[in-house]
N, C-alpha and C positions, 0 to 999 in steps of 0.2 A: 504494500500500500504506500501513497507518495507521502514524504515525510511533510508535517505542520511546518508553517512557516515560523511559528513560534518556537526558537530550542529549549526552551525552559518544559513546555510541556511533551516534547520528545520524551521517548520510552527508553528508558535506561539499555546503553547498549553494552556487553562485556567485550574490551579491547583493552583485556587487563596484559598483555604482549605473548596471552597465551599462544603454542604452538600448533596451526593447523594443518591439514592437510588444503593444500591449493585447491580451489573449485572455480568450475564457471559460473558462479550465482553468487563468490565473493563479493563485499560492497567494496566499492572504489578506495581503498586505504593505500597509505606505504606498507611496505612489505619488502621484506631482504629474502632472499632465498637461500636455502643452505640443502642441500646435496648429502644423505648420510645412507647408509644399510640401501643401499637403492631407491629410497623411497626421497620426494619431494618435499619440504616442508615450508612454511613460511611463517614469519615474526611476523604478527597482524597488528599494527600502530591503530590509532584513531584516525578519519579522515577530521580537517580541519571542520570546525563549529559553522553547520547552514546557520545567516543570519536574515532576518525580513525586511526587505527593503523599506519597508514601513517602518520596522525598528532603526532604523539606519538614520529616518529623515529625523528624529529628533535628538540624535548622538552629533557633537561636535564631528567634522570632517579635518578630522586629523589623524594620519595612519605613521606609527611609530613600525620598522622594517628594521631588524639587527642584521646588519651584513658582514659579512666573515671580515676579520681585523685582521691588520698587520702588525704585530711586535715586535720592537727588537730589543732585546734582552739580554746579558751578560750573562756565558753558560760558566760555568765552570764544575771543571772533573777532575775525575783522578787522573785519567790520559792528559790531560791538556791543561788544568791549571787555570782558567779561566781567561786565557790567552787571547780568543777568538769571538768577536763578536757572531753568535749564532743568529738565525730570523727563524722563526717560529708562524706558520699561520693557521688561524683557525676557520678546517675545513669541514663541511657537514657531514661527517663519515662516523657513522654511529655502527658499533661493536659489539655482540653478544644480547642487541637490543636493547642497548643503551641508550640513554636521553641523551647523555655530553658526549661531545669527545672527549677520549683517550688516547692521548698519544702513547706506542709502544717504547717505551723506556725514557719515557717524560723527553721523547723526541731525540734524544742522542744515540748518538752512533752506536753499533755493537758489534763484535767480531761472531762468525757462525759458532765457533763454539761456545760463546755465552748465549746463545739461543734459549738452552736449556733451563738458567738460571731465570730468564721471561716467559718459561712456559710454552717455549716452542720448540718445536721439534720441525726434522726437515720439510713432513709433509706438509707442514703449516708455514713452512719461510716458501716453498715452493707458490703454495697457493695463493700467499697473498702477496707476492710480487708479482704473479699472472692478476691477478684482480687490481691492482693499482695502490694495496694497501700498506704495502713496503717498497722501498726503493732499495737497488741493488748499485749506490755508485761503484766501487770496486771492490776486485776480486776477495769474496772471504766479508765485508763486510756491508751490512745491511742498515739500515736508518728508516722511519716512519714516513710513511708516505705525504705527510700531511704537513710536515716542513718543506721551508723553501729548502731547493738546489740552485749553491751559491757556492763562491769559493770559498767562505768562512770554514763551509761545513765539509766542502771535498777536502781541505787540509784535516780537519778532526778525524774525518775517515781514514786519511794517509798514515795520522798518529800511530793508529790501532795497528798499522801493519807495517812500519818500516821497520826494513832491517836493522841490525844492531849495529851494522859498519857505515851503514846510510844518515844524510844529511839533509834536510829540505833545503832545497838552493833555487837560485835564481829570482824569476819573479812570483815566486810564490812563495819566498822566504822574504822577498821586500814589501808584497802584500801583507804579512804576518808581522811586521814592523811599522805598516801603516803608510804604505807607498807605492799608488800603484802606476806600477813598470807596463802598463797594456799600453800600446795607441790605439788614437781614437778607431780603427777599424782592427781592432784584436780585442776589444773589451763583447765579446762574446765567451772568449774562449778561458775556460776554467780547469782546464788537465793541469793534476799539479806535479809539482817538477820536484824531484828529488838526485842527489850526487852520491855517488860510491867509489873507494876508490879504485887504480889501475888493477885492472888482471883479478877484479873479486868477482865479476858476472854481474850481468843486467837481466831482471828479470824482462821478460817481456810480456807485458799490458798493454795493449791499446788507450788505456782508462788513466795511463801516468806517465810522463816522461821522465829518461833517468839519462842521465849522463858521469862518465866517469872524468876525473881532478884528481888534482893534491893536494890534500887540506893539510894544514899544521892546525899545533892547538889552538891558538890566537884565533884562527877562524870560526871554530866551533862553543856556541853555544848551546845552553839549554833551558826550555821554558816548561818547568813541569817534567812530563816526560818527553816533551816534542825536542829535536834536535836541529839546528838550523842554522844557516852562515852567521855570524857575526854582520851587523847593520856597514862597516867597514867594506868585509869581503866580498858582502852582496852590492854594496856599490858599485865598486871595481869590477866585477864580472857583469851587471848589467852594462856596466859603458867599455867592456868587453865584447857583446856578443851583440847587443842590441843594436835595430837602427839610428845612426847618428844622432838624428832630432830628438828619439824618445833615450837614446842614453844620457842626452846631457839635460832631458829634464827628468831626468830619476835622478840622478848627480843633483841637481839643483834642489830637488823636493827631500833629499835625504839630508842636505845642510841645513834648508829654510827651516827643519824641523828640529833641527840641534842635536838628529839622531850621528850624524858626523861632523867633524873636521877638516875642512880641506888642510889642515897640516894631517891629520890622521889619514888624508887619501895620498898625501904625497909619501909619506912614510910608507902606505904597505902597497905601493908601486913595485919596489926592488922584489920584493917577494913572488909575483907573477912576472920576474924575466921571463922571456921565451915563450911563456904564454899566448896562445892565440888571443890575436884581439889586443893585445897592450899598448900598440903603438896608437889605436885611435883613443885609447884610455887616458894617453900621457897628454894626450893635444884637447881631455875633454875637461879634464883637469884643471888645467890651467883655464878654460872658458867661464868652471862655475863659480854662479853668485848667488849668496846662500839668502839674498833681498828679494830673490823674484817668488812669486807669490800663484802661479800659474805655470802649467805645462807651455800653454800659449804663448807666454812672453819669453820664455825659452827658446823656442822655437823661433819666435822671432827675432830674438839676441842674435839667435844661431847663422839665420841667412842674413843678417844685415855684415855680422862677421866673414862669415865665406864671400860676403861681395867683397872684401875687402874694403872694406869702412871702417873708419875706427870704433873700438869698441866702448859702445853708450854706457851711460852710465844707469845704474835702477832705481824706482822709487825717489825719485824726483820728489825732495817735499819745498813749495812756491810759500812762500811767509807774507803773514801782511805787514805794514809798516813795524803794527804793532807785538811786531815776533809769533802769531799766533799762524798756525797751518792752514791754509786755505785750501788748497788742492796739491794732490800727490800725481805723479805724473810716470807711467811705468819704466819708459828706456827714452834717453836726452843727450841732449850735448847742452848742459847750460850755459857755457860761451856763447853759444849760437842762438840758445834760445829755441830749440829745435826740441821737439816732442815726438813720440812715436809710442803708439799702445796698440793691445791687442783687444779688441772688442769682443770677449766671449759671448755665446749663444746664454748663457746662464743669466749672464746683468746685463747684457746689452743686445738681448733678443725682440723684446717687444717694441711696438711703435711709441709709448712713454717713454721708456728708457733709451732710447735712438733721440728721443728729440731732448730730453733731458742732459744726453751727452753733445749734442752739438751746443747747445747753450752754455754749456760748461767750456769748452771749447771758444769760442765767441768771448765771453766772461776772460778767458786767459788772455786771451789776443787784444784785448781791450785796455786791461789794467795791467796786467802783466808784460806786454809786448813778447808773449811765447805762440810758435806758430806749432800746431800740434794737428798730427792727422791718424787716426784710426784705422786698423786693418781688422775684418772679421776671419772669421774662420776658413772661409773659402781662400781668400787672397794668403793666408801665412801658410794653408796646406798644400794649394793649388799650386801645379808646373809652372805656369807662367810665372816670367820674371817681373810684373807688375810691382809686386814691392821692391826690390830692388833700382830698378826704375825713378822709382817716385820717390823714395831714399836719395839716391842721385843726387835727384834735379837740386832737391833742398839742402843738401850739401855742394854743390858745385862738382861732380865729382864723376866718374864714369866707372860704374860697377863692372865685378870680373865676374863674366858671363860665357858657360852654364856652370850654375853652380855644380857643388860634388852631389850632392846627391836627390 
């Protein structure tokens, strides 16, 4: 019979999550299915509450809707020490017929053989990595499906299973010090990178990349139980391996942070003689300036230097009469009065902030007598020699052209 449009006097219905056998005359509910001794079964929830559009018109039209969150939250464990900013999200995946979620192992990582200590066994890691309800980032270790996949958490995973002679290196030991070594078209990519040394075997995984060195102690640290370059060593080997542009701004973003020294990078130079990569390490060296405050003004340091220009100066602070800072200005020549910045997609993306930076601009040139011009993100990344160029003109000067790289 068709249900009252009134729920109050609806017939009490039992959806206490007893277990039924599937029918076709079931009423429309959620329902999870589970598969046991052959037979079908299903968890029978409540369908949400019919209400009367009549009862409707005299309720406030306000509809409060909880949508899954995003947290980010400080993990800390016994593997990891609390080293890793984890991301946690909360997804609608209810368990055993449960109301909340539960994430398996309050969402951190676990190696297959603590499986058992969570109550699971193979046939249950099998099946609920086939159903979406664990994830398998790499070989041997497993994590809740219901967390983000991020490189926070692909480094936690590495913790559980690196070898006892292995190192987390490169840029996923400079990510783990809070620097990241991606350029803007490799910030996709989350494989994390571990070192071994000569003649001990790589394993092979698709899911990590390893590479073999020769670490001394100085290079090795330890966080917890994670094991990883020195914030030193991993400078030096990013402006070792990496593309020019993005090695001298990991160089730059590892001093702006005070996590190194450019005396502490010129010191452990001698230490990678012979080393692949050191010669462009030795020339990047000397380029970094631990003032720049952006990947982008690095980059743009970088080609105004390879034009052969002289090298600008950073953070340009303009004073008013009254010794008070009016405007900072990113890379100059203030002899000349000569400005040059790198307009990020981040602060200087929208149509406000584009007209708020020409007025600022305008403002300099007015009281200041500074002539100051803006490159965005296409012009500092782009082939063409456009900046260089327009650099030039404003210094009187004729760029060496094509740049290296």
């Amino acid at each position: 019979r068709p249900l009252p449009l009134n729920p109050a006097s609806a017939p009490p219905l039992d959806y206490a999550g007893a277990m039924r056998p599937l029918s076709p005359l079931t009423l429309p509910c959620e329902r999870t299915s589970y598969r046991s001794a052959g037979s079908r079964f299903a968890a029978i929830r409540p369908p949400p509450p019919m209400v009367s559009p009549l009862a409707l018109s005299d309720q406030p039209r306000t509809t409060t809707i909880a949508a899954p969150a995003t947290t980010r939250i400080r993990r800390s464990s016994a593997h990891y020490d609390g080293a890793l900013w984890m991301t946690t999200t909360a997804m609608p995946f209810f368990r055993d017929g449960g109301s909340m979620p539960t994430p398996i192992n309050a969402g951190r990582p676990f190696r297959r053989d603590q499986a058992s200590d969570l109550g699971l066994n193979a046939y249950r890691l099998t099946r609920d990595v086939a159903a979406g309800l664990l994830r398998r980032p790499l070989r041997q270790v497993y994590v809740d499906g219901t967390t983000a996949d991020d490189r926070d958490q692909r480094i936690a995973c590495l913790a559980l299973v690196l070898p006892e002679h292995a190192v987390v290196w490169g840029r996923s030991a400079a990510w783990v010090w809070g620097v990241n070594g991606f350029g803007p078209d490799e910030r996709h990519l989350m494989t994390p990178e571990y070192v071994v040394p000569h003649h001990r075997g790589r394993k092979r995984d698709r899911r990590v990349r390893v590479v073999e060195a020769a670490l001394t102690a100085p290079d090795v640290v330890e966080l917890g139980a994670l094991r990883l370059t020195s914030p030193t060593r991993t400078a030096l080997d990013l402006a070792r391996h990496l593309h020019r542009p993005w090695a001298l701004a990991a160089l730059d973003a590892f001093t702006s942070t005070g996590l190194v020294g450019v005396s502490e990078l010129n010191a452990g130079l001698p230490r990678l003689f012979h080393h692949p990569g050191v010669v462009q390490a030795r020339e990047l060296v000397r380029l970094v300036e631990p003032k720049t405050e952006s990947w982008g003004e690095s980059v743009l340091r970088l080609r105004i230097i390879d034009a052969g220009f002289p090298r600008p100066e950073a953070q340009i602070e303009i004073l008013a009469p009254d010794g008070r800072v009016v405007y900072r200005i990113d890379l100059g020549y203030p002899q000349l009065r000569i400005g040059i910045e790198y307009d990020g997609e981040d602060h200087h993306g929208t149509r406000a902030q584009q007209q708020h930076d020409e007025a600022r601009r305008r403002d300099l040139g007015r009281r200041f007598g500074w002539t100051v011009h803006g490159y965005g993100r296409g012009a500092v990344l782009g082939r063409r020699p456009g900046v260089e160029l327009a650099v030039g003109e404003l210094l009187s000067l004729t760029p060496r052209l094509p740049r290296r790289w």
